[in-house]
C-alpha positions as CSV (number, residue, x, y, z in Angstrom):
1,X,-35.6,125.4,111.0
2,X,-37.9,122.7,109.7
3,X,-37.5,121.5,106.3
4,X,-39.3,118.6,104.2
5,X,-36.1,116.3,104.6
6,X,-36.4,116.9,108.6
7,X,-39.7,115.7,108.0
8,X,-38.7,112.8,106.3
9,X,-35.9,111.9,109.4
10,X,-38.4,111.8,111.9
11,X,-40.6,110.0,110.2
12,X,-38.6,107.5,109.4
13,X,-37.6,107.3,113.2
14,X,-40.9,105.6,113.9
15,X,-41.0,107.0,117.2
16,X,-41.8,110.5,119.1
17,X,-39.2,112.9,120.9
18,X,-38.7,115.6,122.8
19,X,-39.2,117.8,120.7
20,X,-41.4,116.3,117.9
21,X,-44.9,114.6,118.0
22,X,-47.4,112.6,115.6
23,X,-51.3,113.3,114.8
24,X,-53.0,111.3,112.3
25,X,-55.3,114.0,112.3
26,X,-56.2,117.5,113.3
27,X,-57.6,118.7,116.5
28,X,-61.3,119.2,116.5
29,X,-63.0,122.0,117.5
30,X,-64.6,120.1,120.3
31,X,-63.5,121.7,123.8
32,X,-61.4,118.6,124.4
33,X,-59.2,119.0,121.5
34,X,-59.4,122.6,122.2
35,X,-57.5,121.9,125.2
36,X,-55.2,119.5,123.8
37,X,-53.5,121.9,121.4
38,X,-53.1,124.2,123.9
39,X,-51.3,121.8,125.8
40,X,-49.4,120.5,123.7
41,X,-47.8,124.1,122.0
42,X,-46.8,124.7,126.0
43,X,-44.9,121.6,126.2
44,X,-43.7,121.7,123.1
45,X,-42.6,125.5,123.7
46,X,-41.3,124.6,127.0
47,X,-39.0,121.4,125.6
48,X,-35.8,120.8,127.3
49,X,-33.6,120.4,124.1
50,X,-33.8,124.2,123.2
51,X,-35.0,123.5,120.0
52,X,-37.8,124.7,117.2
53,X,-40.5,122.0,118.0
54,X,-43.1,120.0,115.5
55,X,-46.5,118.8,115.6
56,X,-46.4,116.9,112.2
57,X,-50.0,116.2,111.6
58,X,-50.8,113.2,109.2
59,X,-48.8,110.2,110.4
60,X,-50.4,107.6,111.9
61,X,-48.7,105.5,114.7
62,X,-50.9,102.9,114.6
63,X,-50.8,102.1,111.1
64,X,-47.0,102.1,110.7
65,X,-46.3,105.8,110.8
66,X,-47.9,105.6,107.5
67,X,-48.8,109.3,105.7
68,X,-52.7,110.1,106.0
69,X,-53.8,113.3,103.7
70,X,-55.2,116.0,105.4
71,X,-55.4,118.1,103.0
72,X,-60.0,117.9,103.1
73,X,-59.2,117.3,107.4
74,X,-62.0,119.5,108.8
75,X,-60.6,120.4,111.8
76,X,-57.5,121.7,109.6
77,X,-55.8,125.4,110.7
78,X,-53.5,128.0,109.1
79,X,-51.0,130.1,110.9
80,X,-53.7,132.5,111.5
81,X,-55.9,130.5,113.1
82,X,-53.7,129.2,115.8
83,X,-52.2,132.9,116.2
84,X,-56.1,133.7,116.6
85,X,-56.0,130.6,119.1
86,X,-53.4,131.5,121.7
87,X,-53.8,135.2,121.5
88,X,-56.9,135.5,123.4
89,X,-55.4,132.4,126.5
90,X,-54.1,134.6,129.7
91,X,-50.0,133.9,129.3
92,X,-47.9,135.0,131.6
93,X,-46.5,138.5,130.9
94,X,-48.6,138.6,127.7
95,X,-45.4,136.2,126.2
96,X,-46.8,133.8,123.4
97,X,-45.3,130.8,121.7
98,X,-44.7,131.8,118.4
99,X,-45.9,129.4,115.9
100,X,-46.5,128.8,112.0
101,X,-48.5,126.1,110.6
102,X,-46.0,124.6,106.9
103,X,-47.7,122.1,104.6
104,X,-45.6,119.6,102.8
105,X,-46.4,116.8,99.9
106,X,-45.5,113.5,100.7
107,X,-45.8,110.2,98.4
108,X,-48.8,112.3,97.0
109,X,-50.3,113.0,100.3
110,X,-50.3,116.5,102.0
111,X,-49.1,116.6,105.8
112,X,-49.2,119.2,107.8
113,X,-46.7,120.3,110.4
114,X,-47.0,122.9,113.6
115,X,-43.6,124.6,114.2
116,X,-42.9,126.3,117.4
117,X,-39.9,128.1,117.6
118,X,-37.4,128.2,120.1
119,X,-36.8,131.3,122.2
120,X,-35.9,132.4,125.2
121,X,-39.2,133.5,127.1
122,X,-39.4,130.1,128.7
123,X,-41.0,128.4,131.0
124,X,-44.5,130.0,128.8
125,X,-47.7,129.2,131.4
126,X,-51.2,130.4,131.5
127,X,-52.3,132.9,134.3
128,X,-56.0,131.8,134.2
129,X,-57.2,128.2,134.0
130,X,-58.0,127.1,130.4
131,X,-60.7,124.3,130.5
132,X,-58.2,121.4,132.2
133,X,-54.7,123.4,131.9
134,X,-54.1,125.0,135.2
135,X,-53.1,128.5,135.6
136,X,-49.5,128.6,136.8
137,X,-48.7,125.2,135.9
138,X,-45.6,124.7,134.0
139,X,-45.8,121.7,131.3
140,X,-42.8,120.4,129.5
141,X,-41.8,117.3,127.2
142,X,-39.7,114.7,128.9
143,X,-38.6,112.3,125.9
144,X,-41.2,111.7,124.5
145,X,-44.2,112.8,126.7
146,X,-46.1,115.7,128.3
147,X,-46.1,117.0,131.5
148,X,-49.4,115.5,132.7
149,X,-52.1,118.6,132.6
150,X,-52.8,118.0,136.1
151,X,-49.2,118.4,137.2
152,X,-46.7,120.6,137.0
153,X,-43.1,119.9,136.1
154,X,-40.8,118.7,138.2
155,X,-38.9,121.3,139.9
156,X,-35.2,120.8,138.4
157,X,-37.3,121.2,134.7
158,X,-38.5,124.2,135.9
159,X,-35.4,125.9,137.3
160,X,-33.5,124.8,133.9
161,X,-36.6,126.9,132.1
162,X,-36.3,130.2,134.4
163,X,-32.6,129.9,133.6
164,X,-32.6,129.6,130.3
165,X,-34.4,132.7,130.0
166,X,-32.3,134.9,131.8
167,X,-29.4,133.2,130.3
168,X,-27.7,131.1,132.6
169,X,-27.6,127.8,130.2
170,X,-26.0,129.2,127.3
171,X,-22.1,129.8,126.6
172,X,-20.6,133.4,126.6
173,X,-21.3,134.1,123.0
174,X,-25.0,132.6,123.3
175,X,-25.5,135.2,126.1
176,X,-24.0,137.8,123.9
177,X,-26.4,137.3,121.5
178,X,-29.4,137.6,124.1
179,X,-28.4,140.7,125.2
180,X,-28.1,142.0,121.7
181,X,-31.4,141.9,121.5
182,X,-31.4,144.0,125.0
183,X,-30.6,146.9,122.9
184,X,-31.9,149.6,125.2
185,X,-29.6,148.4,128.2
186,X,-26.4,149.2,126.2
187,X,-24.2,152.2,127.5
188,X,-21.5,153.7,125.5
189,X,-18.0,153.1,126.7
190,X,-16.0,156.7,128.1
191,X,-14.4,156.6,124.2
192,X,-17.8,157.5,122.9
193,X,-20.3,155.2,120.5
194,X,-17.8,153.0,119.2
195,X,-17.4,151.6,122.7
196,X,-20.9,149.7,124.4
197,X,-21.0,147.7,127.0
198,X,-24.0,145.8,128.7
199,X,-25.5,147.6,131.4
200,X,-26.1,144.7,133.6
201,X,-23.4,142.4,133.0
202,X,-20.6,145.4,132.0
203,X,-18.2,142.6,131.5
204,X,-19.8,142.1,127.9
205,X,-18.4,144.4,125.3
206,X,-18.4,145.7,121.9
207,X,-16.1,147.9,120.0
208,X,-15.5,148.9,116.0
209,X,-12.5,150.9,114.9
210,X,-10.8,151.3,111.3
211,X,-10.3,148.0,109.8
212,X,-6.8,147.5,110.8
213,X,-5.7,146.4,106.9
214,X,-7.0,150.0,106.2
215,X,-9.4,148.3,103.6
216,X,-10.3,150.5,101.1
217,X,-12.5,148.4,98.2
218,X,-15.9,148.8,97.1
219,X,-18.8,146.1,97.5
220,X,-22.0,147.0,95.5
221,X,-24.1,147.3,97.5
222,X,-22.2,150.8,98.5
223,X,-23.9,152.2,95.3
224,X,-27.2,152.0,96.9
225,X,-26.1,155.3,98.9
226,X,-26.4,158.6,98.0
227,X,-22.5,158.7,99.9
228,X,-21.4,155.4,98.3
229,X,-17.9,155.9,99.7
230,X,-16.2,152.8,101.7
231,X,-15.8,152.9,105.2
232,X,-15.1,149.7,106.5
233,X,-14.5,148.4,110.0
234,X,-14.0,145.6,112.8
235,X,-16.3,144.9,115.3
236,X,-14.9,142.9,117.9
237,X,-16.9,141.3,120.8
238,X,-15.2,140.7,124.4
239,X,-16.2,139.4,127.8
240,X,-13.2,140.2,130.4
241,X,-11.2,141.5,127.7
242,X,-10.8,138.3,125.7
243,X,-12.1,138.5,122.5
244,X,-14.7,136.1,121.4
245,X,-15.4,137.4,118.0
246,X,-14.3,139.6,115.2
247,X,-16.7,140.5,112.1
248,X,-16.4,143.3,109.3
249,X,-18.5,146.2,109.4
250,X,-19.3,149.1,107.1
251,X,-20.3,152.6,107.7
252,X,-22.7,153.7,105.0
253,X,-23.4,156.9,103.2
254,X,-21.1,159.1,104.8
255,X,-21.6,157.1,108.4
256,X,-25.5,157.9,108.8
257,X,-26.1,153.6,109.0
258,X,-23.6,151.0,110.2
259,X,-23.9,147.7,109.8
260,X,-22.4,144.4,109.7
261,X,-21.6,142.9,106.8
262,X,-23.7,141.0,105.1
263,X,-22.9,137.2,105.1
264,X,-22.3,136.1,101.2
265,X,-24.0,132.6,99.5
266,X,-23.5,131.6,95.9
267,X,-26.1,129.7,93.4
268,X,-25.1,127.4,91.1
269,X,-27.8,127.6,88.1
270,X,-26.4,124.0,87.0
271,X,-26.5,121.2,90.3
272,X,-24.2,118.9,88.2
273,X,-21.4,121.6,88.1
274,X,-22.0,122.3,91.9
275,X,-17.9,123.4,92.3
276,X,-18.5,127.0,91.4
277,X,-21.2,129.6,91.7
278,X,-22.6,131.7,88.4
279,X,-23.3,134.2,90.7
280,X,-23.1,135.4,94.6
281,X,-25.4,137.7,96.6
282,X,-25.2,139.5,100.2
283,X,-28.1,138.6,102.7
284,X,-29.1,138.2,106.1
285,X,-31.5,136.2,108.2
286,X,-33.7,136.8,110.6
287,X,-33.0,135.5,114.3
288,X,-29.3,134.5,113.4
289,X,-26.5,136.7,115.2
290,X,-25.5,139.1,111.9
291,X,-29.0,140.0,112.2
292,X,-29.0,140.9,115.8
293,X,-26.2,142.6,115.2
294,X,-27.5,144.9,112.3
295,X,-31.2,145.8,114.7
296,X,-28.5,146.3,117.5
297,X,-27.0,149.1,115.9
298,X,-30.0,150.3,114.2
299,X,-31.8,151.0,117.2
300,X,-28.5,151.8,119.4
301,X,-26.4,154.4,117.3
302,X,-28.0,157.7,117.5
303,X,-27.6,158.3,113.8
304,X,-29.0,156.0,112.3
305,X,-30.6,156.8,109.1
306,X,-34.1,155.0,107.8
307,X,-33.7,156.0,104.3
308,X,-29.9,154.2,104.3
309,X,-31.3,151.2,105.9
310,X,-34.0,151.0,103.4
311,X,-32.0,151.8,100.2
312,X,-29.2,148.9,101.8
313,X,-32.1,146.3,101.6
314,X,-33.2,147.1,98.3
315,X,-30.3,145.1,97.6
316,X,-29.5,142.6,100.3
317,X,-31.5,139.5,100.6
318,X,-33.7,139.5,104.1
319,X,-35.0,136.0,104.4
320,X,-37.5,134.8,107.1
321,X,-35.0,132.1,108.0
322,X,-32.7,129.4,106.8
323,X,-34.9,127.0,105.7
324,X,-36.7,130.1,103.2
325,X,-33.6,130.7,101.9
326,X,-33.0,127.3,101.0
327,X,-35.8,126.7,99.6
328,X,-35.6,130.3,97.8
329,X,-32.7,129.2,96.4
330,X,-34.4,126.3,94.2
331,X,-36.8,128.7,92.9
332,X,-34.3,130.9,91.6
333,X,-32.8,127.8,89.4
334,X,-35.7,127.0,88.3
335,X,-36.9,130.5,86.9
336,X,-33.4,133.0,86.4
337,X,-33.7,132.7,82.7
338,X,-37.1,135.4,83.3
339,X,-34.0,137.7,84.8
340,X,-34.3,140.1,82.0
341,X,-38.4,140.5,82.7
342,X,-37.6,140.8,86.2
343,X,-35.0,144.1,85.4
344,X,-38.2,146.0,83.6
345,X,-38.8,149.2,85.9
346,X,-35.9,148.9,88.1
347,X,-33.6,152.5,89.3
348,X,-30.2,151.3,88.7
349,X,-28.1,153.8,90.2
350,X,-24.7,155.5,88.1
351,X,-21.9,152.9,89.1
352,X,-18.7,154.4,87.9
353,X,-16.2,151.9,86.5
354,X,-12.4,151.7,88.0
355,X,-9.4,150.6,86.9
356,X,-8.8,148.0,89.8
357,X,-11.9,146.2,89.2
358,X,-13.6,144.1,86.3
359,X,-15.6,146.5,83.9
360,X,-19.0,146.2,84.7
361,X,-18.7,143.6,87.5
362,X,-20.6,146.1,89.9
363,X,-23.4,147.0,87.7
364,X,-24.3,143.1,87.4
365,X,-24.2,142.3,91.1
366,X,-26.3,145.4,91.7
367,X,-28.8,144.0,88.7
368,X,-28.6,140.6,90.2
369,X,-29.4,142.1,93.8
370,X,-32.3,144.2,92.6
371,X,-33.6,140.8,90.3
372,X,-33.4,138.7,93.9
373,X,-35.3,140.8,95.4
374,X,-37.7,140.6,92.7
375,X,-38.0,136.7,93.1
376,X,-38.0,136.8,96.9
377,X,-41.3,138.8,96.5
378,X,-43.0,136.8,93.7
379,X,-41.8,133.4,95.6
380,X,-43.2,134.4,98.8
381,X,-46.6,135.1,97.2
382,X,-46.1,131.8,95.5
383,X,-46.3,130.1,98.7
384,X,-49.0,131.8,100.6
């Protein structure tokens, strides 16, 4: 994702890309300018390096790539107002670019940047003609420019588009996560639920046993069921029979949700003793692969339970994506010593001590999980 030091790189480039752009100003609500954001989130969307692509709004090419406040621009527009924007143009098979508008302060000046995120619904294309964008046109970004509005892409662009979204671009394990997502083509294997395969490519496979090492700890985040009793297990992911993939899994609260397990970060309270974490916490992210994998069997395993599932991420970290959780991470420095406020009215569940573990070592990661949470809420409404 986008961050303010990304920004600052391209910037500093003094030039546009392929998948980045410069405005000195906003679009106007003229028709014209209308017209060229339109066409410019369906280049940008359709861009050939597979990437999230900007619109950074307040640099000024012909003033040095100097920064030019927009923070009183008139023409200026939230994330709701483009979402407002493209939801009433005729896409193709109702599939939308999905963008955010993120504001950033730089030398005292506020720019504003247009992220449209990469997926895999490419080549996007309007069905009905949209003042000078033609229906059924496809538009991309070659280096550094559009696809003229009056032209369509050149037809070896196009074909790299249609294939990307079925697919055909990405390695094995980029296709696996596609079809993750897929989650209603999945079959289970003649073994049962622990055994899927892909119904249209049946060459793609998952299975979970036992963990092999017969793993039989506790991680806190067990405690949050009413069955807090370890189950652990290894999902392994194969195409032909080789394996491309092992993670951990856990079955929790007597198997009624399975999961993989969360990935684990660490925050150092002091940056100058940045060797060693004061504390760790369990998360996911949206769009990454663990969190694929934990919709996948949420919405593929026949028992899975919405209670667990809720109760699990009362106390694992969900962020919005990489960039939030950088970013949330900061915040968290600058304001854990409110951690006791933040405890006030939380159910802390009876963690039992035992003899193989640190006293109390489970009741403070649970406390520290419920606290995070806390934060993630109050800093999100920070930034809105």
């Amino acid at each position: 994702m986008t961050g303010m030091e990304k920004i600052i790189d391209l910037i500093n480039l003094k030039q546009e890309g392929s998948y980045w752009d410069f405005k000195k100003e906003w679009y106007k609500s003229e028709n014209k300018d209308k017209q060229d954001l339109l066409h410019d989130i369906i280049c940008m969307s359709n861009n050939l390096e597979s990437k999230d692509a900007i619109i950074i709004i307040g640099v000024d090419e012909d003033d040095n790539y100097n920064i030019r406040d927009v923070s009183e621009d008139e023409g200026r527009r939230n994330t709701q107002n483009i979402v407002d924007f493209l939801k009433d143009k005729k896409f193709a098979g109702g599939l939308r670019p999905t963008v955010y508008v993120k504001s950033y302060q730089i030398l005292g000046k506020t720019i504003d940047v247009i992220v449209i995120l990469n997926d895999n619904n490419t080549p996007y294309y309007l069905t009905d003609k949209f003042q000078g964008i033609r229906a059924n046109y496809i538009y991309t970004r070659i280096q550094d420019t559009n696809t003229p509005i009056d032209r369509s892409a050149d037809l070896d662009k196009v074909e790299y588009l249609w294939k990307k979204r079925f697919g055909l671009t990405q390695t094995v394990l980029d296709r696996f996560e596609i079809y993750l997502e897929d989650y209603e083509n999945w079959n289970d294997g003649p073994y049962g639920e622990m055994q899927k395969y892909y119904k249209y490519f049946p060459e793609f496979t998952i299975e979970y046993k036992s963990d092999r090492d017969e793993r039989d700890g506790y991680e806190y985040y067990l405690f949050s069921q009413t069955d807090s009793r370890p189950h652990w297990y290894d999902i392994k992911f194969k195409y032909h029979q080789t394996l491309l993939k092992e993670l951990g899994g856990v079955a929790l609260d007597g198997g009624r949700y399975f999961t993989p397990c969360p990935e684990i970060d660490g925050i150092t309270l002091d940056k100058n003793k940045s060797f060693s974490w004061d504390f760790s916490y369990r998360y996911f992210t949206k769009g990454t692969f663990f969190y694929k994998l934990n919709q996948f069997f949420f919405y593929q395993e026949s028992f899975s339970d919405k209670f667990s599932r809720q109760e699990f991420f009362e106390v694992v970290l969900l962020f919005e994506s990489e960039e939030e959780r950088i970013e949330f991470k900061e915040f968290v420095r600058n304001n854990w010593y409110n951690r006791k406020k933040y405890l006030k009215n939380v159910h802390m569940p009876n963690i039992p001590n035992f003899p193989q573990y640190k006293e109390g070592a489970f009741v403070e990661e649970y406390e520290n999980a419920l606290v995070l949470n806390k934060m993630l809420e109050e800093f999100r409404n920070s930034a809105e």
